[in-house]
C-alpha positions in Angstrom: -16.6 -55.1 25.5 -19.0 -52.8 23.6 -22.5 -52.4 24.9 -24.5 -54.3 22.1 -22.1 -57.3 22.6 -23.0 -57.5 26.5 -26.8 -57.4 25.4 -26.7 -59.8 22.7 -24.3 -62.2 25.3 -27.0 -60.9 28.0 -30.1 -61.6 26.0 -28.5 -65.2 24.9 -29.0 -66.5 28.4 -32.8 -65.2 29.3 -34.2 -68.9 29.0 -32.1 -69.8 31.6 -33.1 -67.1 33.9 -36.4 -67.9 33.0 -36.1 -71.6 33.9 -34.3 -70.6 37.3 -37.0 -68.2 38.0 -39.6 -70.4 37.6 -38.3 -73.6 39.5 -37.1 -71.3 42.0 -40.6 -68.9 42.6 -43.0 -71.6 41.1 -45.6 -70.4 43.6 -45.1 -66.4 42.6 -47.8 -64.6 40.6 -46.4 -64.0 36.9 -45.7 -60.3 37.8 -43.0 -61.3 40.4 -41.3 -63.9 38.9 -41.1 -61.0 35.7 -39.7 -58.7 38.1 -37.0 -61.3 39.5 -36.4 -61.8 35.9 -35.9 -58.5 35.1 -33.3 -57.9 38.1 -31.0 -61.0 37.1 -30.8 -59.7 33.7 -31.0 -55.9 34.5 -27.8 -57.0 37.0 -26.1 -59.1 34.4 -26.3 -56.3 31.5 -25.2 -54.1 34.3 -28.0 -51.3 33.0 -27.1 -48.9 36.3 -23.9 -49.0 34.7 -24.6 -48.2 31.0 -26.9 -45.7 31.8 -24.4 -44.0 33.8 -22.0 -44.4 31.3 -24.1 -43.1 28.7 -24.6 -46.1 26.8 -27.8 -46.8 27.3 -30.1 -42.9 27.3 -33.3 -44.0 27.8 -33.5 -46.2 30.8 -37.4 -46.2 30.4 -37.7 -47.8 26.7 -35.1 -50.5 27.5 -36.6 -51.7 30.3 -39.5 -51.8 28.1 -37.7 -53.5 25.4 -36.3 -55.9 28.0 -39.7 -56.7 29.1 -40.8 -57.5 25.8 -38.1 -60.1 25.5 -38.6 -61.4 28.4 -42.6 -61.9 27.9 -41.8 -63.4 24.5 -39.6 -66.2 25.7 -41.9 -66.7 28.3 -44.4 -67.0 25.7 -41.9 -69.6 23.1 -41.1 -71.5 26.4 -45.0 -72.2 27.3 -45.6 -73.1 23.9 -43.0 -75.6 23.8 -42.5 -79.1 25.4 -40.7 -77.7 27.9 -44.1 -76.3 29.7 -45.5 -79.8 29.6 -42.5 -81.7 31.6 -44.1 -80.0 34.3 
């Protein structure tokens, strides 16, 4: 499968991880559950592996970009109803 298929497939289920995360590390300051974030969907893109294979060149500015997805569906997802089932 081509690279920007796996992200688009990868990116599809980041409210899930999300979710996960937070049920699971509830307790956790922001900045950890991030970071547990960001290594589910870092291992689910399989990044190690694109960057080796040259498909991804700069590691750096798409863990940035990641990052930036992540925060904004952090941001929809505390916005929404769902942050006041809690």
């Amino acid at each position: 499968m081509n690279f920007l298929a796996s992200l688009l497939r990868g990116i599809s289920f980041v409210p899930a991880v999300v979710h996960g995360v937070e049920a699971l590390f509830g307790s956790k300051s922001g900045g950890e559950k991030k970071q547990a974030v960001m290594s589910f969907v870092g291992a689910a893109l399989g990044i190690s592996g694109a960057v080796a294979g040259k498909q991804i060149v700069d590691e750096a500015g798409f863990s940035t970009g990641l990052s930036k997805v992540i925060d904004g569906v952090v941001d929809c997802m505390n916005a929404s109803v769902w942050a006041k089932a809690k």
